[in-house]
PALOSE-667710 format. One record per residue (C-alpha): x, y, z; residue in one letter. Coordinates in Angstrom, 1 decimal. Layout:
! residues N
+--------+--------+--------+-----+
!      u !      v !      w ! res !
+--------+--------+--------+-----+
!      X !      Y !      Z !   A !
...
+--------+--------+--------+-----+
! end
This chain:
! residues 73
+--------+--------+--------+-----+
!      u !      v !      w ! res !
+--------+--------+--------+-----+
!   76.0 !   64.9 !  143.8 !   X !
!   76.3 !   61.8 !  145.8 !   X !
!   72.4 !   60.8 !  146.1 !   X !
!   72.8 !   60.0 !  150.1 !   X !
!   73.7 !   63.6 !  150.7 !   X !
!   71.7 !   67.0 !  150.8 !   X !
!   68.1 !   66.7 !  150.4 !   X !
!   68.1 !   63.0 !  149.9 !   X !
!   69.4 !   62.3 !  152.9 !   X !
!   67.0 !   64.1 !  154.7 !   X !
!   64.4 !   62.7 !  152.8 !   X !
!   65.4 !   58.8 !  153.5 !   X !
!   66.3 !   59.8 !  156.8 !   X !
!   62.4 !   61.2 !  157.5 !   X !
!   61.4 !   57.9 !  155.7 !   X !
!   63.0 !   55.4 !  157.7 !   X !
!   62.2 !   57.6 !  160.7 !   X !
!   59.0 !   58.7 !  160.9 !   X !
!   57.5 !   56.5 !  158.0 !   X !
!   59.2 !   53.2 !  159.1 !   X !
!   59.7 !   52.3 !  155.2 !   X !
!   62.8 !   49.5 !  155.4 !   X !
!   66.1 !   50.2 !  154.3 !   X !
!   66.1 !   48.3 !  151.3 !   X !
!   63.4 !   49.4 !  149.7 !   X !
!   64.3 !   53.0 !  149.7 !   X !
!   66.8 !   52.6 !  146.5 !   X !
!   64.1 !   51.5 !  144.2 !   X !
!   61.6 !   53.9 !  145.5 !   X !
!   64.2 !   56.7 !  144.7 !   X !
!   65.3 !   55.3 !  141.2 !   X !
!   61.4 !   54.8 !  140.2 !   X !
!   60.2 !   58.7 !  140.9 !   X !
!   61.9 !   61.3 !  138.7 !   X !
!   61.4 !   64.0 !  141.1 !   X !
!   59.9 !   64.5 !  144.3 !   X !
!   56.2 !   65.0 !  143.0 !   X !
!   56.2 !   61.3 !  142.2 !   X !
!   57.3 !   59.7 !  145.4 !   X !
!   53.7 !   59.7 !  147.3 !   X !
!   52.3 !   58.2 !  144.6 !   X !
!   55.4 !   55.4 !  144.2 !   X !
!   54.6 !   54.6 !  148.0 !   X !
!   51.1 !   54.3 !  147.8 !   X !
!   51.0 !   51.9 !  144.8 !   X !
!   53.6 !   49.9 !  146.6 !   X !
!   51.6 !   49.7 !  149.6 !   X !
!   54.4 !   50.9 !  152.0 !   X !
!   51.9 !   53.7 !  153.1 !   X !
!   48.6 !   54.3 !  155.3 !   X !
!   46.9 !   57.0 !  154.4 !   X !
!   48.0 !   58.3 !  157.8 !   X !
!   51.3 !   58.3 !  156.3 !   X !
!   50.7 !   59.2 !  153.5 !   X !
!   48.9 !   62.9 !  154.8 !   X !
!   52.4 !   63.0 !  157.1 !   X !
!   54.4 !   62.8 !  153.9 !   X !
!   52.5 !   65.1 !  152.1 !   X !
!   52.9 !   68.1 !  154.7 !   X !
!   56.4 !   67.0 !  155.3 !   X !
!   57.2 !   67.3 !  151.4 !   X !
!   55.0 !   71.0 !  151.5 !   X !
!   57.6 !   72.1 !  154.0 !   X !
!   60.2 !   70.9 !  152.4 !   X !
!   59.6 !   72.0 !  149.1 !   X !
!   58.9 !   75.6 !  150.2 !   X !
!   62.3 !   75.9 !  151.6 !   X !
!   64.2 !   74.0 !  149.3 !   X !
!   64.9 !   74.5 !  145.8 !   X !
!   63.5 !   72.3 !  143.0 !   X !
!   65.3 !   69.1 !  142.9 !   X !
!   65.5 !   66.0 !  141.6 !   X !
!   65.8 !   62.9 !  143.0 !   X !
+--------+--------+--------+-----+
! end
């Protein structure tokens, strides 16, 4: 699967959306977490995160999760 489609794109479409993280740091965010679980925790030590943010990811990724299957990055 083409990582720009499905559930990815959603996902880098809420983060350069809502979380205004830039374009070109999104491929080495999604190459460094293994699965979803990891990507809050990639953000935050990269500093591209308030803890605002961070809260909004976490519910967004709650949602998502519940009505997705597991899936990895």
């Amino acid at each position: 699967m083409n990582t720009m489609e499905g559930p990815t794109k959603q996902l880098i479409g809420f983060l350069q959306e809502e979380l205004a993280i830039p374009s070109d740091k999104i491929p080495g965010i999604v190459q460094q977490c293994q699965n979803l679980n990891r990507l809050p925790v990639v953000l935050w030590q990269q500093k591209l995160v308030t803890i605002t943010q961070l809260e909004c990811l976490l519910k967004w990724l709650e949602g998502f999760l519940v009505s997705a299957t597991p899936y990895k990055l």
